[in-house]
KOLGUDO-932755 format. One record per atom (N, C-alpha, C, CB): residue number from 1; residue in one letter; atom name; x, y, z. Coordinates in steps of 0.02 Angstrom, whole numbers. Glycine has a CB too. Example, Ala and Ser with C-alpha at 12.3 -4.5 7.8 and 13.67 -1.06 7.14 Angstrom:
<rs>
<r n="1" res="A" atom="N" xx="660" yy="-284" zz="390"/>
<r n="1" res="A" atom="CA" xx="615" yy="-225" zz="390"/>
<r n="1" res="A" atom="C" xx="660" yy="-165" zz="390"/>
<r n="1" res="A" atom="CB" xx="565" yy="-224" zz="452"/>
<r n="2" res="S" atom="N" xx="642" yy="-112" zz="354"/>
<r n="2" res="S" atom="CA" xx="684" yy="-53" zz="357"/>
<r n="2" res="S" atom="C" xx="645" yy="2" zz="394"/>
<r n="2" res="S" atom="CB" xx="704" yy="-30" zz="286"/>
</rs>
This chain:
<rs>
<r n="1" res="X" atom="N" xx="476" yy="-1630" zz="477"/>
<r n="1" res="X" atom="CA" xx="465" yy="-1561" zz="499"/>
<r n="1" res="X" atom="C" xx="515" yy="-1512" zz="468"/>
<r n="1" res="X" atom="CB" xx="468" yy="-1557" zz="575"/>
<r n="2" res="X" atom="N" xx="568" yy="-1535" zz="455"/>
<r n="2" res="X" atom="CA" xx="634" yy="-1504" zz="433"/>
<r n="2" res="X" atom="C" xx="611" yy="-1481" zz="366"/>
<r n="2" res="X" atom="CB" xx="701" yy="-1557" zz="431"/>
<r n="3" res="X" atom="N" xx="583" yy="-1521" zz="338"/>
<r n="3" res="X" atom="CA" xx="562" yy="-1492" zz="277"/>
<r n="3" res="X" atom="C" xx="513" yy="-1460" zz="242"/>
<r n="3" res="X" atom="CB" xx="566" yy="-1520" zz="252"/>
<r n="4" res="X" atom="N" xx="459" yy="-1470" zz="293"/>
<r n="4" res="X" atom="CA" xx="416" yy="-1402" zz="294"/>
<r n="4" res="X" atom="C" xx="440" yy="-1344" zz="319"/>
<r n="4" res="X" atom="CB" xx="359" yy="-1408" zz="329"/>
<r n="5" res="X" atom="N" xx="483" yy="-1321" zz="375"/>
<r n="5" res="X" atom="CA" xx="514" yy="-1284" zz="378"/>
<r n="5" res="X" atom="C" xx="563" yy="-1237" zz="349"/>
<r n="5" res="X" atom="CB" xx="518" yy="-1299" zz="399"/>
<r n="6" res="X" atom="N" xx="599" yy="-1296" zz="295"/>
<r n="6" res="X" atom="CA" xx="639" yy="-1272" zz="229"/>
<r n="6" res="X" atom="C" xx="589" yy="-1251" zz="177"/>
<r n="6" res="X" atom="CB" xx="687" yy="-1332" zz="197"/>
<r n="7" res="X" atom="N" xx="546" yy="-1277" zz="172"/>
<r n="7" res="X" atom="CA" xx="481" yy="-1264" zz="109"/>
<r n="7" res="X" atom="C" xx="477" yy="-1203" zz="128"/>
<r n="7" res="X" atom="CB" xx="398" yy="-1308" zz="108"/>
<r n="8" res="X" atom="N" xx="428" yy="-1174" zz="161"/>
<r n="8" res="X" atom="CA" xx="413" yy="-1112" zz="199"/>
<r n="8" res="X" atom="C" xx="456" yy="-1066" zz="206"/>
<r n="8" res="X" atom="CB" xx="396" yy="-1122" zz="255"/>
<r n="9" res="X" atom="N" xx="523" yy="-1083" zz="196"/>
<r n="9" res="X" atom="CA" xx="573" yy="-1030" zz="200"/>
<r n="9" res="X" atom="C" xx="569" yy="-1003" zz="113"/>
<r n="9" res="X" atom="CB" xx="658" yy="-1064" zz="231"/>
<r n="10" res="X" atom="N" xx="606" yy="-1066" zz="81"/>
<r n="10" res="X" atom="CA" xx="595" yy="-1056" zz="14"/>
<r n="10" res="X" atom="C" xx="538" yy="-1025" zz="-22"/>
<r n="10" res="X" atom="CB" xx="599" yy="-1106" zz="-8"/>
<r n="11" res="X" atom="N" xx="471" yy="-1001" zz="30"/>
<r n="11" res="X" atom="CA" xx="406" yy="-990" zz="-11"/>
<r n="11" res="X" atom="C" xx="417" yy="-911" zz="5"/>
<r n="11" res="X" atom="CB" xx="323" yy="-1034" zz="20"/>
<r n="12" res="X" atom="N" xx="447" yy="-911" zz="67"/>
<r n="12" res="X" atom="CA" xx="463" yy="-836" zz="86"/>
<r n="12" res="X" atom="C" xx="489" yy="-778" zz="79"/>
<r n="12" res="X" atom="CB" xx="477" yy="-831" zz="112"/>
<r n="13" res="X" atom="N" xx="559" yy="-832" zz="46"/>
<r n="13" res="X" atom="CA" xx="624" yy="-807" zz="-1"/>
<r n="13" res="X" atom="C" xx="579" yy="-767" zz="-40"/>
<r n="13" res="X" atom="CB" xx="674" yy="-869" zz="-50"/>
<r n="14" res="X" atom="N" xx="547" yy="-818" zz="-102"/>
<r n="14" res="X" atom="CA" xx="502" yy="-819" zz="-159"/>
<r n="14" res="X" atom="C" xx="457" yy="-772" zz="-155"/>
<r n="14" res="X" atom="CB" xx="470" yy="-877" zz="-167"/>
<r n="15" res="X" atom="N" xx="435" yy="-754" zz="-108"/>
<r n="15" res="X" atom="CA" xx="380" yy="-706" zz="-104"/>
<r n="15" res="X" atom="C" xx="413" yy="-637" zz="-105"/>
<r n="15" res="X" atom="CB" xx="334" yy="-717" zz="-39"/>
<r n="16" res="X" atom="N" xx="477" yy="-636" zz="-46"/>
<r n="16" res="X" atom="CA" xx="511" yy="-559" zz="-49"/>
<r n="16" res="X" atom="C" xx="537" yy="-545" zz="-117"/>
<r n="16" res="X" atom="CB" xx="576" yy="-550" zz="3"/>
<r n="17" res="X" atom="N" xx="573" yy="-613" zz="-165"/>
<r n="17" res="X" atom="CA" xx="596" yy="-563" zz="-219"/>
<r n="17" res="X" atom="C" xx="518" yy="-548" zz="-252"/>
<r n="17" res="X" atom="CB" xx="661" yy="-602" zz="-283"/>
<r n="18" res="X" atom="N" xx="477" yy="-575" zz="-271"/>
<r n="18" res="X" atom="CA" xx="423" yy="-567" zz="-307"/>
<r n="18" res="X" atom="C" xx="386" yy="-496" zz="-291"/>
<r n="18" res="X" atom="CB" xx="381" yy="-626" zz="-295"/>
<r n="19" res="X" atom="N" xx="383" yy="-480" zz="-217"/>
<r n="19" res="X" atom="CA" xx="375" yy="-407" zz="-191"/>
<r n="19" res="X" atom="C" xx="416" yy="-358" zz="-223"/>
<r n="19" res="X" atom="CB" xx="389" yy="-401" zz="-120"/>
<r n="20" res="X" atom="N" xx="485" yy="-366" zz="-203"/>
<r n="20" res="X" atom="CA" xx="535" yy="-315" zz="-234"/>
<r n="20" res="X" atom="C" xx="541" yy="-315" zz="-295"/>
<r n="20" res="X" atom="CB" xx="596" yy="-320" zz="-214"/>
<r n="21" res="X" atom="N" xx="527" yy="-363" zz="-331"/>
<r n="21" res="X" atom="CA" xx="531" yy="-355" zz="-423"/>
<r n="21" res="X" atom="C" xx="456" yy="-339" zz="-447"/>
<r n="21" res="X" atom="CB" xx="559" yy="-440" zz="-470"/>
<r n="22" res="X" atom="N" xx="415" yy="-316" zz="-410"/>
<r n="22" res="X" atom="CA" xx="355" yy="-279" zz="-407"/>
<r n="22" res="X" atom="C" xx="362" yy="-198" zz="-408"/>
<r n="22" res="X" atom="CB" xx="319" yy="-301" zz="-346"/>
<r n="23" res="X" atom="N" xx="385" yy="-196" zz="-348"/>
<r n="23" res="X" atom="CA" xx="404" yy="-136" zz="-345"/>
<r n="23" res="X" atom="C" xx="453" yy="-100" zz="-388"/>
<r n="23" res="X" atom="CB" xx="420" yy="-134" zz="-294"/>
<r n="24" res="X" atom="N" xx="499" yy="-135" zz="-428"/>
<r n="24" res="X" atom="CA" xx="560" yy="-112" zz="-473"/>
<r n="24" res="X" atom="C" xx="507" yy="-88" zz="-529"/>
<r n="24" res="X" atom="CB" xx="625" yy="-179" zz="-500"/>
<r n="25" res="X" atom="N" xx="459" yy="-141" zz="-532"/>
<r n="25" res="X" atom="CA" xx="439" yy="-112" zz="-591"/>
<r n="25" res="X" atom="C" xx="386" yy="-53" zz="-587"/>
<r n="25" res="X" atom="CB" xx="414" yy="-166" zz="-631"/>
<r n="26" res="X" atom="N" xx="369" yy="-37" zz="-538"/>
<r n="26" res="X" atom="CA" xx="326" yy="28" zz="-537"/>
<r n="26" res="X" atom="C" xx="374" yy="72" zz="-551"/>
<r n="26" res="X" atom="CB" xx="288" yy="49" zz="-470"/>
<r n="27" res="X" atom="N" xx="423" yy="66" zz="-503"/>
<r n="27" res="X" atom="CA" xx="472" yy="109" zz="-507"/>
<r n="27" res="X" atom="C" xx="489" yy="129" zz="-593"/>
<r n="27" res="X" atom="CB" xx="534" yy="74" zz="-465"/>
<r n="28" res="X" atom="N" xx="510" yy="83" zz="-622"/>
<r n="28" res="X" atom="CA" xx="532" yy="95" zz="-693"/>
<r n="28" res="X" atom="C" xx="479" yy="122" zz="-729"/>
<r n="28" res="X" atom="CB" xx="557" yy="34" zz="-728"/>
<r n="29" res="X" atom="N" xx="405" yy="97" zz="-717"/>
<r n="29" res="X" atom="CA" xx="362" yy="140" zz="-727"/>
<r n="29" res="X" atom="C" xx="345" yy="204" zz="-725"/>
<r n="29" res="X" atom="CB" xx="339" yy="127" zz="-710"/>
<r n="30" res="X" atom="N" xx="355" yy="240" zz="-665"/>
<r n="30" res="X" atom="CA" xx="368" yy="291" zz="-640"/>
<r n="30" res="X" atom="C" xx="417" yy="344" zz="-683"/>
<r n="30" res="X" atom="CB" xx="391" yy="269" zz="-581"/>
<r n="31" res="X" atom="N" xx="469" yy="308" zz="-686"/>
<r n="31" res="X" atom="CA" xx="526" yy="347" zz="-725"/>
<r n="31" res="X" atom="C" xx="511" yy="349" zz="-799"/>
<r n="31" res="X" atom="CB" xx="599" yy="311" zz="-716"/>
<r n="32" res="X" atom="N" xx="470" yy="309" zz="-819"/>
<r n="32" res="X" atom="CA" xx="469" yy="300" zz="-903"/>
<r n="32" res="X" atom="C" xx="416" yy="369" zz="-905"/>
<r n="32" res="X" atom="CB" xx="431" yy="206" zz="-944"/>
<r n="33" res="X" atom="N" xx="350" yy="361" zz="-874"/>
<r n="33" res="X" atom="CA" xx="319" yy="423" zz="-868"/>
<r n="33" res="X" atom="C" xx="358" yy="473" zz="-855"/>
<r n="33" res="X" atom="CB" xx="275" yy="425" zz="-827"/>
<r n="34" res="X" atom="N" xx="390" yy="476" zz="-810"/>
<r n="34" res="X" atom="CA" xx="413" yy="547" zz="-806"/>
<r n="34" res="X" atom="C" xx="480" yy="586" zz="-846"/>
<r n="34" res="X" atom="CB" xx="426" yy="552" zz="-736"/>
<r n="35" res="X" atom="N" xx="512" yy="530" zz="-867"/>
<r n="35" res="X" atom="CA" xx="535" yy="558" zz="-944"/>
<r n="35" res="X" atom="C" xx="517" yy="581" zz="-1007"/>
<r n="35" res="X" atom="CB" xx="557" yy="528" zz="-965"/>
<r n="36" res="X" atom="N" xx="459" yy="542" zz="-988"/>
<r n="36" res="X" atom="CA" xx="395" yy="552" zz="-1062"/>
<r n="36" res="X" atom="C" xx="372" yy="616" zz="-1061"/>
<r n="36" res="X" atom="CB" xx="317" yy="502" zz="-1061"/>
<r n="37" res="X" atom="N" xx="350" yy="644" zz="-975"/>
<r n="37" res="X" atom="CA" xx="327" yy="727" zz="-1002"/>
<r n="37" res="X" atom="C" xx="395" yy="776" zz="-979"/>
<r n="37" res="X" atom="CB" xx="241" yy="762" zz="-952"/>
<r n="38" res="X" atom="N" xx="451" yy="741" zz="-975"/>
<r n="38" res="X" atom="CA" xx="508" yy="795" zz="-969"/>
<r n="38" res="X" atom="C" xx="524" yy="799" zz="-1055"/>
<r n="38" res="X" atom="CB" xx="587" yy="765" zz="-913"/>
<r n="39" res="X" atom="N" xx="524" yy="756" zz="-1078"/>
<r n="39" res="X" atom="CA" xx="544" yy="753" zz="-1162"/>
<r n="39" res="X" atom="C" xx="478" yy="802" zz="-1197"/>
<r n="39" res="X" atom="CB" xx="542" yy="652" zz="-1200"/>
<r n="40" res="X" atom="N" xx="421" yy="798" zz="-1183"/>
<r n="40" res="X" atom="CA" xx="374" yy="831" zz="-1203"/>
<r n="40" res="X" atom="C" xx="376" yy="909" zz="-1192"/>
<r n="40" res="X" atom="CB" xx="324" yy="803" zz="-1179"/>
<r n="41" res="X" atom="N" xx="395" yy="906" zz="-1137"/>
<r n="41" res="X" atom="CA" xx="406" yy="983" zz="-1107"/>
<r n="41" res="X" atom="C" xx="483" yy="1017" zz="-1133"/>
<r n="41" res="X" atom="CB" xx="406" yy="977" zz="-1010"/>
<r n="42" res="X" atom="N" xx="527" yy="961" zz="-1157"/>
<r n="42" res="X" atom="CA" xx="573" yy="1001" zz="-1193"/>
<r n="42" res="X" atom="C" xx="590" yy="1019" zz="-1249"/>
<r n="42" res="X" atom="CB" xx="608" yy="990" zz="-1185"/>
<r n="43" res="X" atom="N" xx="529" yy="983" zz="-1289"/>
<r n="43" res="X" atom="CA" xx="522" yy="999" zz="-1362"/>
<r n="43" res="X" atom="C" xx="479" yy="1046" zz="-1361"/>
<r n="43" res="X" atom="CB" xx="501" yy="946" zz="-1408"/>
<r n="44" res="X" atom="N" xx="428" yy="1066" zz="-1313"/>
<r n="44" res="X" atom="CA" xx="381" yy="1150" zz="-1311"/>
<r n="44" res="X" atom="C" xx="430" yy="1192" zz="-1286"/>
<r n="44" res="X" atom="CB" xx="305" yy="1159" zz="-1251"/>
<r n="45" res="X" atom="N" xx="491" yy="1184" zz="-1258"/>
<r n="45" res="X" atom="CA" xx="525" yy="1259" zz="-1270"/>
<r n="45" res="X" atom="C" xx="582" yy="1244" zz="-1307"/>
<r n="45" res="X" atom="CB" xx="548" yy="1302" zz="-1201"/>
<r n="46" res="X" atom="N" xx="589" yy="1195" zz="-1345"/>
<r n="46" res="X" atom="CA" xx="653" yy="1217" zz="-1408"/>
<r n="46" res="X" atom="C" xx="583" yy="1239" zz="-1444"/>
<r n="46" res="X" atom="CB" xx="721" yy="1140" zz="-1459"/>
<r n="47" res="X" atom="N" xx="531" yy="1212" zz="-1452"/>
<r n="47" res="X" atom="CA" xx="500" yy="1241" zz="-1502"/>
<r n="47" res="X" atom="C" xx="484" yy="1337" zz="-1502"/>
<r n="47" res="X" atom="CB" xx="435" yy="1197" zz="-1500"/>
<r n="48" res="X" atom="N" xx="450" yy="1323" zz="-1420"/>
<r n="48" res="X" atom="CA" xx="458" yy="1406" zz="-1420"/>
<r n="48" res="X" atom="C" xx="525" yy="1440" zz="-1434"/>
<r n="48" res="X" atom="CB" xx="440" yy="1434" zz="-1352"/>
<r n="49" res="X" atom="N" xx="583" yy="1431" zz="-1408"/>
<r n="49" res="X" atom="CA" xx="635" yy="1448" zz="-1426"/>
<r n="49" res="X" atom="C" xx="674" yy="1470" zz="-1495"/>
<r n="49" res="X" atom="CB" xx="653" yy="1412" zz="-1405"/>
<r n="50" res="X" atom="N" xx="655" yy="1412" zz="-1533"/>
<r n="50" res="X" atom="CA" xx="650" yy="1416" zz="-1606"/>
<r n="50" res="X" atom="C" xx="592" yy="1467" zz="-1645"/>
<r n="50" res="X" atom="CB" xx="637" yy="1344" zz="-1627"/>
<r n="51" res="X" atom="N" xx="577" yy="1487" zz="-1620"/>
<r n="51" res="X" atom="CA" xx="487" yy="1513" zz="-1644"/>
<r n="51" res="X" atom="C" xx="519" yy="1595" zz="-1643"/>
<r n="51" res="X" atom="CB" xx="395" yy="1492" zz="-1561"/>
<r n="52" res="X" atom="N" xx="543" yy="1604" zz="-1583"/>
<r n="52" res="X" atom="CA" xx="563" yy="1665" zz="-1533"/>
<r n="52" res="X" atom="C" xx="621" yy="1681" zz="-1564"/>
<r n="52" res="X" atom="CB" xx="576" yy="1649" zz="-1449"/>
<r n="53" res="X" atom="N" xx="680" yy="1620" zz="-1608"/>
<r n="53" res="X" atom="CA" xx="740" yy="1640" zz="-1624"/>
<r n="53" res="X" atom="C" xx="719" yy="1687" zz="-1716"/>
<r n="53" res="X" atom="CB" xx="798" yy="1558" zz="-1621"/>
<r n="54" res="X" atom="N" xx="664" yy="1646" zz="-1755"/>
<r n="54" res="X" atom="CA" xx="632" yy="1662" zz="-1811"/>
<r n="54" res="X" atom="C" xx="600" yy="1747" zz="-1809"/>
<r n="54" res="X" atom="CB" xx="574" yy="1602" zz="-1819"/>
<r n="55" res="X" atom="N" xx="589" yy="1771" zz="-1761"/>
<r n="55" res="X" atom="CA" xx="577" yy="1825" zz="-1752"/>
<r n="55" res="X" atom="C" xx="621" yy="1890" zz="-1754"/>
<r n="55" res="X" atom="CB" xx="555" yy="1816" zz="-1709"/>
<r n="56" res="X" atom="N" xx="678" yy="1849" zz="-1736"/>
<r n="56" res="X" atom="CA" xx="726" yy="1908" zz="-1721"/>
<r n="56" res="X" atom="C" xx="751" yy="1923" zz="-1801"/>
<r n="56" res="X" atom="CB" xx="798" yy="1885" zz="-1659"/>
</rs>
């Protein structure tokens, strides 16, 4: 019994990191997108910026 009891722990362990290293990776997901349109959005205003500085 002892050791189905240890099994089942170990499956449980196993399951929470497998949850939480699920979730890390949305997470990193998350962040990779949202660097992707902060970088996008900061090359449309050096660009405007630059555009705006050519004028003067």
């Amino acid at each position: 019994m002892q050791q189905i009891k240890d099994t089942k722990k170990l499956v449980k362990q196993f399951d929470e990191r497998e949850r939480q290293s699920l979730i890390r990776i949305k997470e990193t997901q998350e962040l990779i997108e949202q660097n992707r349109r902060l970088t996008k959005r900061s090359r449309e205003i050096l660009a405007h910026a630059s555009a705006a500085l050519g004028r003067i």
